[in-house]
C-alpha positions as CSV (number, residue, x, y, z in Angstrom):
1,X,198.2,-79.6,314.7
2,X,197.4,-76.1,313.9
3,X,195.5,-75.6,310.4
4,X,198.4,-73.6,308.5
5,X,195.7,-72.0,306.1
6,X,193.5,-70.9,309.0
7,X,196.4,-69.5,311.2
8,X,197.9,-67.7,308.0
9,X,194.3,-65.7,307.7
10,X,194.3,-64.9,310.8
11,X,197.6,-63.8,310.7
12,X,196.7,-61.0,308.1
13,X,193.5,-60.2,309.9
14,X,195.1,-59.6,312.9
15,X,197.4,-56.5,310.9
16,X,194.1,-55.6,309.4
17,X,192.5,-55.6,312.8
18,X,195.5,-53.0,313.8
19,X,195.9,-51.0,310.8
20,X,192.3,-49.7,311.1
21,X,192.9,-49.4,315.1
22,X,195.2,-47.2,313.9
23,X,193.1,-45.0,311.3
24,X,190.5,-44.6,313.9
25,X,192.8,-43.0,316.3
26,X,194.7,-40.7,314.0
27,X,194.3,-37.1,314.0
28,X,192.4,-36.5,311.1
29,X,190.1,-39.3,311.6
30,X,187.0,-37.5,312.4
31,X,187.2,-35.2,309.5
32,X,185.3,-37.5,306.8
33,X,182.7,-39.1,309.2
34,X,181.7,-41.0,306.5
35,X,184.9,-42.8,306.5
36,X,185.6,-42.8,309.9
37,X,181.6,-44.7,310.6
38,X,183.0,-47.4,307.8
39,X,185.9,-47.9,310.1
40,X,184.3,-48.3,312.8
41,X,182.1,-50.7,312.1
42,X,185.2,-52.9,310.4
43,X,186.4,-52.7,313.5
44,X,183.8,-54.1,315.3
45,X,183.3,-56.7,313.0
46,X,186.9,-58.1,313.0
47,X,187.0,-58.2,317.2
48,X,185.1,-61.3,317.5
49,X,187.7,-63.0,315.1
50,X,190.6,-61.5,316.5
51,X,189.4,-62.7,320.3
52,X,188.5,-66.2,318.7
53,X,192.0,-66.2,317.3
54,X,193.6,-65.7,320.4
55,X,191.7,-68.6,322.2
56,X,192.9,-70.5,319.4
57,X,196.7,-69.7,319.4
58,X,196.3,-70.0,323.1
59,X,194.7,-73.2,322.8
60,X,197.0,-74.9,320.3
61,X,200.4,-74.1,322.2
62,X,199.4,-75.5,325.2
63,X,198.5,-78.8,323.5
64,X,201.8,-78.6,321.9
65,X,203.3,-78.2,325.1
66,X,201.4,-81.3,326.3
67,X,202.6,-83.4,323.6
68,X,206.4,-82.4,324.0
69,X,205.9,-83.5,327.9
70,X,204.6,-86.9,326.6
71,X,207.0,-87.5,324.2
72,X,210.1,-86.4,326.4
73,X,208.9,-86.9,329.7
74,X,210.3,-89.7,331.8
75,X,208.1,-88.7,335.0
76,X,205.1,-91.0,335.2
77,X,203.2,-87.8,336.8
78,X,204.0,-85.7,334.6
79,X,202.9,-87.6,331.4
80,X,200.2,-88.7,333.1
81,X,198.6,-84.9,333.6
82,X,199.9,-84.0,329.7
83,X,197.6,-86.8,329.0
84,X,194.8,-85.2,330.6
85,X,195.9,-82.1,329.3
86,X,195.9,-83.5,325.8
87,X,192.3,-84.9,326.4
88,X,190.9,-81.6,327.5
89,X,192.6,-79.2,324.6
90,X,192.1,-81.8,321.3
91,X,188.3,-81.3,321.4
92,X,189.1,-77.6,322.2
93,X,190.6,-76.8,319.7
94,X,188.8,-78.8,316.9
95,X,186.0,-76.9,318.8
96,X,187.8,-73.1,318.2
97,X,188.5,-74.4,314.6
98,X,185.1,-74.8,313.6
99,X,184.0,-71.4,315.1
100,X,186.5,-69.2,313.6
101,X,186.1,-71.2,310.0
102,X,182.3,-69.6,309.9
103,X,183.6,-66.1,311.3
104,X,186.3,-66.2,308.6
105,X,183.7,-66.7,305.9
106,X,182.8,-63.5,304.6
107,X,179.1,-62.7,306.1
108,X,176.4,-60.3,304.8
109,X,177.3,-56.4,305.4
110,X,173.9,-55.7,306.2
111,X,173.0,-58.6,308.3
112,X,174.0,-56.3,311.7
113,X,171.5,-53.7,311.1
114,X,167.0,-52.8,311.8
115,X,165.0,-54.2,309.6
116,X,162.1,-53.2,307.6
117,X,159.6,-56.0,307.5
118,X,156.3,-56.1,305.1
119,X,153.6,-58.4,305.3
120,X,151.2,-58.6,302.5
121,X,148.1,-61.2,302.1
122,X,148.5,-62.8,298.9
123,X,146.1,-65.2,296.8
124,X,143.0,-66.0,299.2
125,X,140.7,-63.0,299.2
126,X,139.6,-62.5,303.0
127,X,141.7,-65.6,304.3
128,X,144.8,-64.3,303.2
129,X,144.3,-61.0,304.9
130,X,143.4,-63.0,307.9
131,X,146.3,-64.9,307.8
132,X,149.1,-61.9,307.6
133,X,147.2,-60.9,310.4
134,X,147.9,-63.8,312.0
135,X,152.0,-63.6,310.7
136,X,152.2,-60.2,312.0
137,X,151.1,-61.5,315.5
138,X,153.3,-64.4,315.4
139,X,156.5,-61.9,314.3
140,X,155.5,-59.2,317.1
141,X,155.1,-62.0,319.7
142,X,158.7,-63.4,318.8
143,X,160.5,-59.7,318.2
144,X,159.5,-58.7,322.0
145,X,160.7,-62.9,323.2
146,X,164.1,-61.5,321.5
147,X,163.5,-58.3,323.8
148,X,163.7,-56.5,319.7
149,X,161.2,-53.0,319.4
150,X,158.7,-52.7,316.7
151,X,157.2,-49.5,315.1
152,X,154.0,-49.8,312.4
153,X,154.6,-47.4,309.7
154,X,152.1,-48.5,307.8
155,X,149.0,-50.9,308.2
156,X,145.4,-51.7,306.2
157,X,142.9,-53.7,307.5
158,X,141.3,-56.8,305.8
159,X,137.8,-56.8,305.1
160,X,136.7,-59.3,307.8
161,X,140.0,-58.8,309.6
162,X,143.6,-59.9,309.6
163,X,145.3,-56.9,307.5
164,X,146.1,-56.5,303.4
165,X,149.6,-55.3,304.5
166,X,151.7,-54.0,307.3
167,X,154.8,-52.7,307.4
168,X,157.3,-52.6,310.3
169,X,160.4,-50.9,311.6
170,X,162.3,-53.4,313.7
171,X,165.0,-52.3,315.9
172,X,167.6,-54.4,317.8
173,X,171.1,-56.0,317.5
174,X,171.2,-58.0,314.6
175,X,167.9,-58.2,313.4
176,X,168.4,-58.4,309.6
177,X,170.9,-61.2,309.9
178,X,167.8,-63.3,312.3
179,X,164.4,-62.2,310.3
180,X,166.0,-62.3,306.3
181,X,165.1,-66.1,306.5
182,X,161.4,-65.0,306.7
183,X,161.4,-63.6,303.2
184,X,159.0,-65.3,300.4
185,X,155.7,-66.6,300.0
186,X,154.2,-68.5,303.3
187,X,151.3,-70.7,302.4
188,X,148.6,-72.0,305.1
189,X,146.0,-75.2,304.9
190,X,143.3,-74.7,306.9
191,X,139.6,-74.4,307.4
192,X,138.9,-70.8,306.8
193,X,136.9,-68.2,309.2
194,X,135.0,-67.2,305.8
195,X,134.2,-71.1,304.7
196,X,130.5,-72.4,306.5
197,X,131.2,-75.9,304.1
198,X,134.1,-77.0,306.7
199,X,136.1,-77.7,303.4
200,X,140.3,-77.0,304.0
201,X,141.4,-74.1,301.6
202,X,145.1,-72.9,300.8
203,X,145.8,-69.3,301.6
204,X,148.7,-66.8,301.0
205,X,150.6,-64.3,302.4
206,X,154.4,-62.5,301.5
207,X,156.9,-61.5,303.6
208,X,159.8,-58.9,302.9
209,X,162.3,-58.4,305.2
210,X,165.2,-55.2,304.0
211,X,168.1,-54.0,305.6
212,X,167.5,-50.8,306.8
213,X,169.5,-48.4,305.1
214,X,171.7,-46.0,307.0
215,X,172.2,-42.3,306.5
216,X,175.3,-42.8,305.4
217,X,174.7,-46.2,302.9
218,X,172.8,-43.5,300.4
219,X,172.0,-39.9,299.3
220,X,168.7,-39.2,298.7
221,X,168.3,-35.9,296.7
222,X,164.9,-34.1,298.7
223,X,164.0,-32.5,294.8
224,X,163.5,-36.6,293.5
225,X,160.8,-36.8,296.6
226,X,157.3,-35.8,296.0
227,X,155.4,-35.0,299.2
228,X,151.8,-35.9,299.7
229,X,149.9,-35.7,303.1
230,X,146.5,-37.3,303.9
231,X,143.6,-38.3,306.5
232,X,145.0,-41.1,308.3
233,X,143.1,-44.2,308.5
234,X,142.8,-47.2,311.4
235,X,144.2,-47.4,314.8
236,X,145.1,-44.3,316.4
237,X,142.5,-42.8,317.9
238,X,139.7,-40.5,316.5
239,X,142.3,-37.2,316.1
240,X,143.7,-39.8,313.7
241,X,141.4,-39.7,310.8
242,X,140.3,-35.9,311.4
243,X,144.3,-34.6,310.7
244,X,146.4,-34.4,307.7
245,X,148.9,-36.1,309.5
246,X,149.6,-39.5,307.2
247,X,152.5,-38.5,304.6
248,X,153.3,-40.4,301.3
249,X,156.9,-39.5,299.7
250,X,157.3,-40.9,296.0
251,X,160.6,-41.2,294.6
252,X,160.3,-39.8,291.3
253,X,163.7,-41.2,289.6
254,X,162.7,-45.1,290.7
255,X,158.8,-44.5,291.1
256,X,159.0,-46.2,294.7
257,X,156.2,-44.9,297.2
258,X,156.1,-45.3,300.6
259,X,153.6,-43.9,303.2
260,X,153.2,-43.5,306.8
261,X,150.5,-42.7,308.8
262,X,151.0,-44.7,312.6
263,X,152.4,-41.1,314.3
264,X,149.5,-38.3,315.4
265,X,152.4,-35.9,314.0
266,X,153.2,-34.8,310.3
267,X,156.8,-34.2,311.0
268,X,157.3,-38.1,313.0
269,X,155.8,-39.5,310.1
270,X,157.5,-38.1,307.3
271,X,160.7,-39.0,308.9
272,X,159.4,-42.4,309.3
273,X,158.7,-42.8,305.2
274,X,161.5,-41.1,305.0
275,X,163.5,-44.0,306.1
276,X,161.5,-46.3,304.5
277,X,162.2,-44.5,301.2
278,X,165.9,-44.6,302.0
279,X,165.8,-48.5,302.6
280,X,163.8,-49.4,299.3
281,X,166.0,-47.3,297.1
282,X,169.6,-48.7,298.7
283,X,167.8,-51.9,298.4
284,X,167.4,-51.6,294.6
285,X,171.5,-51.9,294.6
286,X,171.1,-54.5,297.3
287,X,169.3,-56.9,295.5
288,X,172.0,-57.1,293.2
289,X,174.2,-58.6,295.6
290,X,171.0,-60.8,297.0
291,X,170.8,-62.3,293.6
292,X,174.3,-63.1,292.7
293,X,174.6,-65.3,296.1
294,X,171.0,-66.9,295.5
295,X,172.4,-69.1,292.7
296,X,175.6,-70.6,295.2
297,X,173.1,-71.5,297.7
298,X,170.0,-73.1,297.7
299,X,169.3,-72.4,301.5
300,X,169.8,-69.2,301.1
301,X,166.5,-67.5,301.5
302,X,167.5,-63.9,301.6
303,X,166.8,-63.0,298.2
304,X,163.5,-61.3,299.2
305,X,161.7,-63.0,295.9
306,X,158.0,-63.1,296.8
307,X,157.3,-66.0,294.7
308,X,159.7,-68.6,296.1
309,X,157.0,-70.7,298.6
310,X,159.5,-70.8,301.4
311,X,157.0,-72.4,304.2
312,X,153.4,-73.7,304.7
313,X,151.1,-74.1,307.8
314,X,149.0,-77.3,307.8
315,X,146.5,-76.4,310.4
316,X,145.0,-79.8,310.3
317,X,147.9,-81.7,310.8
318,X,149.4,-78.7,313.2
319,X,152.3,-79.0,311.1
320,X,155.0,-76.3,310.3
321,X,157.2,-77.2,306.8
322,X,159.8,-75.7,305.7
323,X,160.9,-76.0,301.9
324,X,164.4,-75.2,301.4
325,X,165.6,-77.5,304.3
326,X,162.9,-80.0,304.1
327,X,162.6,-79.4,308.5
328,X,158.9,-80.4,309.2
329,X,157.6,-79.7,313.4
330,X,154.5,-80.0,315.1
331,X,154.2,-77.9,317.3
332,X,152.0,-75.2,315.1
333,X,150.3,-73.6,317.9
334,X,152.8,-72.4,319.9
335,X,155.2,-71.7,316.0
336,X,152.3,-69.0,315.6
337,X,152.6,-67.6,319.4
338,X,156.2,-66.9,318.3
339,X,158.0,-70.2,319.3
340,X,160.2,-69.6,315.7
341,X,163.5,-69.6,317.0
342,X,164.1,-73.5,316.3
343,X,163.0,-73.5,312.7
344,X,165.5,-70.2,312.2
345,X,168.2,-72.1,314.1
346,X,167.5,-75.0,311.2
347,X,168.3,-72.8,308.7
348,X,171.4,-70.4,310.1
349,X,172.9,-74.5,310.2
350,X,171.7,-75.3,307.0
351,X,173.2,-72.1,305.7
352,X,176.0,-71.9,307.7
353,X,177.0,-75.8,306.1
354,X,176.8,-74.5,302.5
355,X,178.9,-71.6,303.0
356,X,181.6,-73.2,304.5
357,X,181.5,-75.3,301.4
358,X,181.5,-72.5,299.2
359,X,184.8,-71.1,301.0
360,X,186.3,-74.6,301.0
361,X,187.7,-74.0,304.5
């Protein structure tokens, strides 16, 4: 039998879903763009439900049907293929049930948009640079398996290699909602390149992964932004470090600085810090939100707070663990060629579980 409470949502979703059709398509929607680009993407959010819910309907009146043909039928045929019938749509529709309880459940706003991801080496001296050199191979590997685009706006090199901090752009459908579990401090065990005693040391790195914030999420007032340009440094080519081409904006009101130097031209990368600076500032506000969910859910990891130790990589035992689910694999070498998608499925599940308990669907 149908689930009264989840047909009764979907119900008021579905004149939701053609209320704002019907916003979008009057006259005077394109006159506050700001509006209308809110609309919009509430529209496209609620089309998944609203297609699930139709399977659904679908789905449980034919099963209905089947059971009135069983219960009324004298035919030996004919109850005898409402049988089948009733075989085939039960699983279905415990099936469509389950899927349109997670869409129901209110998901992160941002989780649809680029991403801005920073990798930092952390405790560890050399090591640690090493090893977010080796994190920023493992992400680039995976964003291009995903068939995702990356842009560097920012990168320094360790000392004897691996880099002190990078920071990319990464653009595709969905990104946020995928790479937000990679946020916190990721902790490796291993013999380092630096270490002739063969002795197993503990190294750090931090990953930040923000929402990229969209003209229209904030305002930035240009007379708050302080403009600084400089040589750039590392990859690039030699014009690279003989040009004033690297840019740093600081936001004066906050005191956030961002800086880009990957572009040969002034004018690409100030607009490339410039969206940077756009996506730490909304993310000030963000984090708000970030923190008020972090205490309903243990699993959920994207709460960008560098000092929660979120996952280590045992090199020794080629083991990947991650903390907040306790999910352990062994398959470290090809985990740092990119194979990550298993351990984010682990936690999208493990997520997915406590907020349906949270909406007590």
């Amino acid at each position: 039998m149908a689930d009264n409470i989840i047909l009764s949502r979907l119900d008021g979703l579905r004149a939701k879903y053609a209320e704002v059709e019907a916003q979008m398509n009057a006259p005077d929607a394109m006159g506050d763009m700001k509006r209308f680009v809110a609309l919009n993407k509430e529209y496209k959010e609620l089309g998944p439900i609203i297609e699930a819910s139709e399977r659904y309907r679908t789905a449980c009146s034919n099963l209905q049907e089947a059971k009135d043909v069983l219960a009324n039928e004298k035919d030996e045929e004919f109850r005898e293929l409402a049988r089948g019938e009733i075989a085939e749509l039960e699983p279905l529709v415990e099936q469509l049930e389950e899927e349109i309880k997670l869409l129901l459940i209110p998901k992160d706003p941002q989780d649809d948009k680029n991403a801005i991801v920073e990798i930092r080496g952390g405790a560890g001296g050399d090591e640690a640079a090493i090893f977010a050199g080796d994190l920023y191979r493992m992400y680039t590997h995976y964003i291009e398996n995903r068939g995702w685009k990356y842009e560097v706006n920012s990168i320094s090199e360790g000392t004897s290699g691996g880099y002190k901090e990078v920071v990319i752009k990464v653009i595709g459908q969905g990104v946020y909602g995928v790479l937000k579990y990679e946020s916190g401090v990721h902790r490796v065990q291993r013999v380092p390149q630096t270490e002739t005693q063969g002795r197993v040391h503990t190294s750090a790195a931090s990953i930040a992964v923000l929402p990229e914030a969209e003209e229209f999420d904030i305002e930035l007032n240009m007379n708050d932004i302080r403009k600084d340009t400089f040589c750039s440094s590392g990859p690039g080519g030699q014009s690279v470090n003989t040009t004033y081409s690297a840019i740093r904006l600081t936001h004066i009101p906050t005191g956030i600085v961002v800086q880009c130097q990957d572009q040969k031209s002034q004018l690409k990368n100030f607009d490339k810090a410039l969206e940077e600076l756009r996506t730490r500032i909304f993310n000030l506000e963000y984090q708000k939100y970030l923190d008020e969910i972090a205490g309903k859910r243990k699993t959920m990891v994207s709460t960008g707070d560098r000092s929660a130790k979120i996952r280590t990589y045992n090199y020794p035992q080629g083991r990947v663990t991650d903390h907040r689910i306790n999910y352990t694999i062994y398959n470290l070498g090809p985990f740092m060629d990119g194979d990550i998608q298993d351990m984010l499925d682990q936690l999208v599940v493990a997520e997915n579980a406590e907020r349906l308990k949270e909406a007590a669907l």
